[in-house]
One Martini backbone bead per residue (centre of mass of N, CA, C, O) as a GRO file, in nm:
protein
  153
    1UNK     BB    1   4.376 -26.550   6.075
    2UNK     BB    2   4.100 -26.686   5.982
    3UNK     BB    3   3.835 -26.844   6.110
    4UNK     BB    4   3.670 -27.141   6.005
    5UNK     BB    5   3.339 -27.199   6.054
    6UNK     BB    6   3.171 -27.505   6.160
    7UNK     BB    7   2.914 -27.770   6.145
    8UNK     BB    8   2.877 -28.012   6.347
    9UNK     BB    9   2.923 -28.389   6.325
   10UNK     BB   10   2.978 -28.420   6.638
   11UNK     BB   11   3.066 -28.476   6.985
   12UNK     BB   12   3.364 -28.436   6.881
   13UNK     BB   13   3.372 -28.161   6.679
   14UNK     BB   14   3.403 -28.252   6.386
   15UNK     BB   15   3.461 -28.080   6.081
   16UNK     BB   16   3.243 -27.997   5.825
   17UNK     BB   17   3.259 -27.962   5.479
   18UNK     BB   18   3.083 -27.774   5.523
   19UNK     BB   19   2.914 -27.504   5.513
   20UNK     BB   20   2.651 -27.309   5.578
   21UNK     BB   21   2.324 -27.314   5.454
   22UNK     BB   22   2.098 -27.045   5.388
   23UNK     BB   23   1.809 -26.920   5.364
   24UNK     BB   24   1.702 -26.616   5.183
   25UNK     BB   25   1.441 -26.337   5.184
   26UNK     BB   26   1.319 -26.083   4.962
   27UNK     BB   27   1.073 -25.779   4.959
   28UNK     BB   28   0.970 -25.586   4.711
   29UNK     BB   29   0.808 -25.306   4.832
   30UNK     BB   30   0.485 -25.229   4.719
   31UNK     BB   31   0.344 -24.855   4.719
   32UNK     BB   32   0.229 -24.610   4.506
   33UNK     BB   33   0.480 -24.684   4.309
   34UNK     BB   34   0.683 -24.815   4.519
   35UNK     BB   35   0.956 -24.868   4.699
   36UNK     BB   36   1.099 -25.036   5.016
   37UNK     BB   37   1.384 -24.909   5.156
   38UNK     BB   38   1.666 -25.016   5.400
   39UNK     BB   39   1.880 -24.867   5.637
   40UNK     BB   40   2.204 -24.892   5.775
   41UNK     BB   41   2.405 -24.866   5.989
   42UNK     BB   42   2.768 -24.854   5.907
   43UNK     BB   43   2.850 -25.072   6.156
   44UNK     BB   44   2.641 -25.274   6.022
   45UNK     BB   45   2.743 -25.311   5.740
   46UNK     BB   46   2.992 -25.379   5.774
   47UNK     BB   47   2.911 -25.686   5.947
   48UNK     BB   48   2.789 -25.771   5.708
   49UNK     BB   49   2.761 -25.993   5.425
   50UNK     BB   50   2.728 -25.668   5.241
   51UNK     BB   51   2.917 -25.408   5.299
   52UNK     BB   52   2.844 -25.252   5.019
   53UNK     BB   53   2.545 -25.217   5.062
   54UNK     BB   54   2.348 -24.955   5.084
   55UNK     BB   55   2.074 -25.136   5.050
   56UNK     BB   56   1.788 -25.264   5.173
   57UNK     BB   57   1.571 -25.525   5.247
   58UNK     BB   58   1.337 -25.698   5.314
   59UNK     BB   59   1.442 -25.957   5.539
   60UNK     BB   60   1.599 -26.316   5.546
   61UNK     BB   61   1.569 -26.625   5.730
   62UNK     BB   62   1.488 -26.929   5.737
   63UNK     BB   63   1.286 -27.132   5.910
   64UNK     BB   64   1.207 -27.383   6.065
   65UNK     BB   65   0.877 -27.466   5.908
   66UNK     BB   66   0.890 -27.304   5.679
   67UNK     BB   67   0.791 -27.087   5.446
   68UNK     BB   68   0.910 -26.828   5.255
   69UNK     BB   69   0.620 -26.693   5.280
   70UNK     BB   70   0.633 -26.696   5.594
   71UNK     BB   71   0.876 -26.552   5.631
   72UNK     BB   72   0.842 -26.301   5.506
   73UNK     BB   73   0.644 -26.179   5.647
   74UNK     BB   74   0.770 -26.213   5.913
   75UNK     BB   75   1.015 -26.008   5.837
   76UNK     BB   76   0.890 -25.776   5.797
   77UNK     BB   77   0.695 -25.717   6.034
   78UNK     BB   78   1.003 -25.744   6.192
   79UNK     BB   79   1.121 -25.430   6.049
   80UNK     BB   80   0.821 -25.277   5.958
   81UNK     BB   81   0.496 -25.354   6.039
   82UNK     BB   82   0.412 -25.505   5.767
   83UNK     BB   83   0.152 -25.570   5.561
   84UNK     BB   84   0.215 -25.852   5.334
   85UNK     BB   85   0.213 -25.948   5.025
   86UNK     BB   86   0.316 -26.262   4.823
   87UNK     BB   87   0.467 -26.292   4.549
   88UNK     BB   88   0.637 -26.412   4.329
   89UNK     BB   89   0.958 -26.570   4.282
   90UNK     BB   90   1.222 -26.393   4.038
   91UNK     BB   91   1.511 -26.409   4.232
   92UNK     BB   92   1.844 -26.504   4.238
   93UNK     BB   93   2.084 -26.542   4.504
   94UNK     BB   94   2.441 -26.533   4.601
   95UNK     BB   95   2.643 -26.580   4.943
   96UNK     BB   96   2.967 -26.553   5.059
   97UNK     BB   97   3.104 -26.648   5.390
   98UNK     BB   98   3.299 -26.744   5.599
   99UNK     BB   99   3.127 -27.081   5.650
  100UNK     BB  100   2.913 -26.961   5.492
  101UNK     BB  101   2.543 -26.939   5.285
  102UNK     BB  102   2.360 -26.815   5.043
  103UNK     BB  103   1.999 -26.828   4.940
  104UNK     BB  104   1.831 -26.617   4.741
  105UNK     BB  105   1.510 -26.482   4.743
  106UNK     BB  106   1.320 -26.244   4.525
  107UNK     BB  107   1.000 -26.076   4.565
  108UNK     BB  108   0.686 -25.958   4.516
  109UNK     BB  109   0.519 -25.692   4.719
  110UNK     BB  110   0.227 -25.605   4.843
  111UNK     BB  111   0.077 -25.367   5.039
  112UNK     BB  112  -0.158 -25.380   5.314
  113UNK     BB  113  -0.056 -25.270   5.586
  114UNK     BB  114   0.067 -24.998   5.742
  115UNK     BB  115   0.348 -24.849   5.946
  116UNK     BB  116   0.664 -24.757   5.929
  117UNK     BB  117   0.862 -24.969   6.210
  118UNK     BB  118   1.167 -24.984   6.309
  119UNK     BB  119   1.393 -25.149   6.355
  120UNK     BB  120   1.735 -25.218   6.492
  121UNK     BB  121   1.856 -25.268   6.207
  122UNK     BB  122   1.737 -25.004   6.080
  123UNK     BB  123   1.745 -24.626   6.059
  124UNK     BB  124   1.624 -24.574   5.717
  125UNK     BB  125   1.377 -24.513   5.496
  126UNK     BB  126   1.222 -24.579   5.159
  127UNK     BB  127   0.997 -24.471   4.889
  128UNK     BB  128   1.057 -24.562   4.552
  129UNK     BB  129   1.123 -24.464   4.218
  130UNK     BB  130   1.258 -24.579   3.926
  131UNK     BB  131   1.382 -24.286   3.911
  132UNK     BB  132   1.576 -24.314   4.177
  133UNK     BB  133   1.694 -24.577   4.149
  134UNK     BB  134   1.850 -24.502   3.929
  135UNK     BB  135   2.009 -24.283   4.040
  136UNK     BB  136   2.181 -24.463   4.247
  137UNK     BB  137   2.370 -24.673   4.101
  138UNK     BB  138   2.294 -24.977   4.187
  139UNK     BB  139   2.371 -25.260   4.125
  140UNK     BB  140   2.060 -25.424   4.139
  141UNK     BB  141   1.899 -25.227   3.936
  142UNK     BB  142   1.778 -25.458   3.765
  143UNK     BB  143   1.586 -25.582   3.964
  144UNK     BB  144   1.437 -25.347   4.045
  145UNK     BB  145   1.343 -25.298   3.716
  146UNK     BB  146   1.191 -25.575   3.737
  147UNK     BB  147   0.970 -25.534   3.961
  148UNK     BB  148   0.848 -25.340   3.882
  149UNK     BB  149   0.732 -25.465   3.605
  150UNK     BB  150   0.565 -25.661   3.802
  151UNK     BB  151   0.376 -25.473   3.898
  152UNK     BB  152   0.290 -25.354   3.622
  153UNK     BB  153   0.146 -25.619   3.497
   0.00000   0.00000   0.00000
């Protein structure tokens, strides 16, 4: 039986009643006409909180001190070494796993600067159009396919 972690209330280490509650930010990023998806080793996608999706967005977790959109500009950054303007953001999502909690939210980016130089977490991208995004049938497809109205509005 899995141990449920929690973060602790006090010195004396008792837990807390909630599980660890994080704010995580991802990219739709375009640049002529394509969105950028980005692909984990299966034994990275295994352990994370999402192992049934084949495709990851850029994007992370809000540190302290941060707003959402800096904190995206820099995970986008240090994933894929590009510099990415973020527009508003379209879509909320959440997603549990024991002990943690997450509250996603989904921006529309366009690519500013830079070549896709993947960091340690993802081992290939592509930048793919509306028509490749339907052809492969993801969960998501209806976000994605919001994205892009919204990028060619």
């Amino acid at each position: 039986m899995a141990h449920l972690q929690h973060e602790t209330d006090g010195p004396d280490g008792a837990a807390a009643s909630k599980p660890r509650e994080r704010v995580a930010v991802k990219g739709c990023v375009f640049k002529d006409g394509r969105m950028l998806f980005l692909f984990k080793p299966d034994a990275a996608r295994r352990l994370s909180i999402a192992p049934d999706l084949e495709e990851d967005l850029p994007g992370g977790c809000v540190e302290a001190g941060e707003s959402w959109q800096e904190a995206l500009v820099r995970e986008v950054r240090e994933e894929t070494g590009l510099e990415i303007e973020v527009g508003e953001p379209f879509n909320a999502w959440t997603m549990r796993a024991p002990g943690r909690r997450i509250l996603g939210v989904d921006f529309v980016c366009r690519w500013r600067s830079g070549d896709v130089r993947l960091s340690h977490e993802h081992e290939s991208f592509a930048w793919l159009t509306l028509e490749e995004v339907e052809s492969r049938g993801w969960e998501a497809e209806t976000v994605y396919r919001k994205a892009f109205e919204l990028v060619e509005a």
